[in-house]
C-alpha positions in Angstrom: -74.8 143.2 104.2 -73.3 143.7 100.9 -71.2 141.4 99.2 -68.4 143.6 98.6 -68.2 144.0 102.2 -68.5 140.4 102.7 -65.7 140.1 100.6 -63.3 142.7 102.1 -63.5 140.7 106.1 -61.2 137.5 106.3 -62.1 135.0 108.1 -61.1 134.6 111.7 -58.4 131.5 111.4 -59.5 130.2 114.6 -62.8 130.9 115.0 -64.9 129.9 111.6 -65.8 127.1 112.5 -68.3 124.4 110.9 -71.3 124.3 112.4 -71.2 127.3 114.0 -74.4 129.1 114.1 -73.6 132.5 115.8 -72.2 135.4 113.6 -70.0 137.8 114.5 -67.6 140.6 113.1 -64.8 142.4 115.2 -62.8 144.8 113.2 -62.1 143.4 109.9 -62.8 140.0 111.2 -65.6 137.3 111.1 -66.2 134.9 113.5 -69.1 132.3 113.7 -69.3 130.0 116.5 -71.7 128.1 118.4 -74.7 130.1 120.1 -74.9 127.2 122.6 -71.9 128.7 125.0 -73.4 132.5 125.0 -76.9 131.3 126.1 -75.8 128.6 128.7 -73.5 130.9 130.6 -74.6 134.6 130.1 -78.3 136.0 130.9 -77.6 139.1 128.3 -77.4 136.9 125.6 -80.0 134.4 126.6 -82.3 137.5 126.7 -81.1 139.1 122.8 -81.1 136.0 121.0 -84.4 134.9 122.8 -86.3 138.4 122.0 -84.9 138.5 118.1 -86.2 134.8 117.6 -89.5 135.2 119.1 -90.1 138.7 117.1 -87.8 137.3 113.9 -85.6 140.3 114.1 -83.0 141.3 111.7 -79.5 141.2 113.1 -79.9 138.3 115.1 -76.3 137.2 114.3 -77.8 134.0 112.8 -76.2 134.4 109.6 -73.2 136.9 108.4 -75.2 138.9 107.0 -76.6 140.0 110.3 -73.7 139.6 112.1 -73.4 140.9 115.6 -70.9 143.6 115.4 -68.8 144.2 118.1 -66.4 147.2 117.5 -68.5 149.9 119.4 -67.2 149.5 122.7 -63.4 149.3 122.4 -63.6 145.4 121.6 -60.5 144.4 119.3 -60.5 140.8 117.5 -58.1 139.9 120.0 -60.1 140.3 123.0 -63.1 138.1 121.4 -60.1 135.6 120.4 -58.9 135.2 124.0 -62.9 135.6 125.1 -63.6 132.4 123.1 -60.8 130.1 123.9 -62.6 129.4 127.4 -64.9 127.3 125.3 -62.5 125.7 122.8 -59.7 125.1 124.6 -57.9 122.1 122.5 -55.9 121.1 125.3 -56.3 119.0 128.6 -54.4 121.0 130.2 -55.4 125.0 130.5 -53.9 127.8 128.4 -50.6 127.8 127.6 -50.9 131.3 127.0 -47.9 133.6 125.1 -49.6 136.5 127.0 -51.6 135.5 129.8 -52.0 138.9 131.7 -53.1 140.2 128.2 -55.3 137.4 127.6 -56.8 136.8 130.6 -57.4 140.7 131.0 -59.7 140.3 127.6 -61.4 137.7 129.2 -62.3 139.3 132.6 -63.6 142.3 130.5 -65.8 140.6 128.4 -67.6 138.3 130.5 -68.1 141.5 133.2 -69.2 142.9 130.2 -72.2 140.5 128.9 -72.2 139.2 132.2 -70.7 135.5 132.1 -70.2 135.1 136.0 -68.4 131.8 135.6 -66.2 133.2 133.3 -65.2 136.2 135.1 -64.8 133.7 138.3 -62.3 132.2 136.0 -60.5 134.5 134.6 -60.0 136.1 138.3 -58.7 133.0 139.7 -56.5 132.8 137.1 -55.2 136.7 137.3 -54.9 135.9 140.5 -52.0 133.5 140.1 -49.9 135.7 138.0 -47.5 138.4 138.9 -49.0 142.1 137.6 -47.7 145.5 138.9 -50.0 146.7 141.7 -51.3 149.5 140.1 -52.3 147.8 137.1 -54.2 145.5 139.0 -55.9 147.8 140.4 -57.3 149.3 137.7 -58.1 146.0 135.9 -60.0 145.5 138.9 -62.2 148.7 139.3 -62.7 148.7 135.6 -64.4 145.2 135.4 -66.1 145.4 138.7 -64.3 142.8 140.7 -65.4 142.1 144.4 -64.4 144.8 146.8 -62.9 141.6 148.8 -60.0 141.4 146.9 -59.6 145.3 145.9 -59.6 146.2 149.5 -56.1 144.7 150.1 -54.3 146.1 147.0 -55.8 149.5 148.1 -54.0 148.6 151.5 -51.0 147.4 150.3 -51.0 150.7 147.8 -51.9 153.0 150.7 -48.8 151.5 153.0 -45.8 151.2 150.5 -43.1 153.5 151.1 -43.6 155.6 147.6 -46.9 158.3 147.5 -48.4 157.9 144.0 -46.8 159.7 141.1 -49.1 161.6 138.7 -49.1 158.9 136.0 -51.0 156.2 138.9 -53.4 158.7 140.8 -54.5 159.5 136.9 -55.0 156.2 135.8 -56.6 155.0 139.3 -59.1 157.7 139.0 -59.6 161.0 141.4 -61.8 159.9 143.8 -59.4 156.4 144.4 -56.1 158.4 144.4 -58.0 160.6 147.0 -58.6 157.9 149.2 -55.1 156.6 148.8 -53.4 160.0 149.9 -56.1 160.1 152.9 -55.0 156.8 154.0 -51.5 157.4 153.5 -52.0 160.0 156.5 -53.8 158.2 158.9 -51.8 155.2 158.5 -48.6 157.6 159.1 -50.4 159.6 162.1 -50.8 156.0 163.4 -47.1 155.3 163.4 -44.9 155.8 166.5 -43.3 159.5 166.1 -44.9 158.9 162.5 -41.8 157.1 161.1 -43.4 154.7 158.7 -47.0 155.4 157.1 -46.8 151.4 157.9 -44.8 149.9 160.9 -45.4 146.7 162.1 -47.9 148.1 164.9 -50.5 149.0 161.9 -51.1 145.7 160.3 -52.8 145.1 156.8 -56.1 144.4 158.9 -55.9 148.1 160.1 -55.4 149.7 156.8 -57.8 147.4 154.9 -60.1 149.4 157.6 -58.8 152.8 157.1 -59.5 151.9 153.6 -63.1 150.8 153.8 -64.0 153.8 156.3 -62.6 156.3 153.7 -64.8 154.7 150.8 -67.5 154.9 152.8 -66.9 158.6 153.9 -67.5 159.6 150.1 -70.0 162.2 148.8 -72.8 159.5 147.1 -72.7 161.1 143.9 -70.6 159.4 141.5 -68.7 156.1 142.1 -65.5 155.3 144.7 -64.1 153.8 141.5 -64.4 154.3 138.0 -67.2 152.9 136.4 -67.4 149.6 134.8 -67.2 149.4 130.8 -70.4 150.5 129.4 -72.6 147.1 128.3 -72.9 147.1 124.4 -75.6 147.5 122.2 -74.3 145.2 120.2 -74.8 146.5 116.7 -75.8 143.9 113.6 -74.5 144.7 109.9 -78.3 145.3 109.3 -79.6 146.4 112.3 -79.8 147.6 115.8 -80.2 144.3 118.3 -81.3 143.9 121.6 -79.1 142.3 124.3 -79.0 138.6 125.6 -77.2 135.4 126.5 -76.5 132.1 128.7 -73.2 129.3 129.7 -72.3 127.0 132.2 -69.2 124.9 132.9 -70.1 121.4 131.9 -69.3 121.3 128.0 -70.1 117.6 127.7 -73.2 117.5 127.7 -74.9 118.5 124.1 -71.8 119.0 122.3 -72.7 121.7 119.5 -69.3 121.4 117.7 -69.5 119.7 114.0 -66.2 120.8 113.0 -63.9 118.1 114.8 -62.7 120.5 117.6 -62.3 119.5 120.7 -64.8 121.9 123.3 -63.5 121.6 126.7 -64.1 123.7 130.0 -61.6 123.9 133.0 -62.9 125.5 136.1 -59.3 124.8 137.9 
């Protein structure tokens, strides 16, 4: 990397940090942190730093001149901030977040991403707790691949409220979801006595959560019920192109990599 482009990124002012020994840039920002947390928790970057080591690749994000880059695939500085504050969270207590749908949103899409399944279990739960329009849940949920458990209901509860879908929602949820939302709209309704209500109290959730399901099912096979997940990254260096890889786990205890006086602490609940 040159040093006039070294010189024209700032610093992240939360995430420099000494002793950090993973490089990163997102947007006009660099970050380094500590590779410990990516190749404890996440098998994508366990694998890319493991293969650049063992061949002595360039771009291995090792220093900031081959920093991992990270703007290909729609990832702003923000995201990476909220991303990273699973790890150093300063306080005993969990976030005391200014935008926690926001936040935790980055988070969820990041560790579906590079595949950090303790980290997407978190930042569910944690979604989970906290008011978002039904809609937008949705989508948050198809995009980042969350369990068809707990899309199944929100497809239900969709499918019975008294309003169809306006054009803005059955856009944003995808054709092939709206379809099966408009399809379950009518059975549920033909189910109904005299067809009053596309959800009286003789069609429970337990019904429509079937209806649901069945239609799914019922789909051509090409394509996806929902829309695909975020493509994975090839996670371009400064230098050059890198191969994926990484690793995490929840006890943050043990081998402590920070040097820089911070306080690195993990909350599951």
């Amino acid at each position: 990397m040159m040093d006039g482009t070294l010189r024209q990124l700032k610093r992240s002012p939360e995430f420099f940090l000494t002793g950090g020994d993973l490089h990163f840039v997102v947007q006009e920002y660099r970050f380094r942190v500590h590779s410990y947390f990516f190749t404890r928790e996440s098998q994508h970057f366990r694998q890319r730093l493991a293969i650049s080591d063992a061949f002595d690749l360039q771009g291995n994000g090792s220093s900031m001149s081959s920093a991992i880059l990270l703007d290909d695939y729609d990832i702003t500085a923000e995201d990476f901030e909220s991303f990273l504050k699973v790890f150093y969270n300063p306080r005993y207590s969990f976030y005391d977040l200014e935008r926690p749908h926001e936040e935790w949103a980055s988070v969820l899409k990041l560790s579906n991403l590079w595949d950090f399944p303790n980290v997407k279990e978190l930042a569910i739960k944690e979604l989970e707790k906290l008011d978002i329009p039904l809609v937008d849940r949705i989508v948050l949920y198809q995009d980042h691949q969350v369990d068809s458990e707990l899309r199944l209901p929100l497809y239900a509860q969709l499918a019975s409220r008294e309003a169809t879908l306006d054009h803005d929602e059955s856009t944003r949820l995808g054709f092939r979801t709206a379809i099966v939302i408009f399809q379950a709209r009518e059975r549920l309704h033909s189910l109904a006595i005299g067809g009053r209500s596309p959800f009286p109290d003789e069609v429970g959730p337990d019904a429509a959560k079937e209806v649901i399901c069945n239609l799914f099912k019922a789909l051509p096979p090409m394509g996806q019920a929902t829309p695909p997940a975020t493509p994975r990254p090839k996670l371009n260096t400064l230098d050059s192109p890198r191969r994926p890889s990484g690793s995490f786990g929840f006890n943050a205890h043990s081998r402590n990599p920070s040097s820089s006086g911070q306080s690195v602490i993990i909350h599951s609940s």
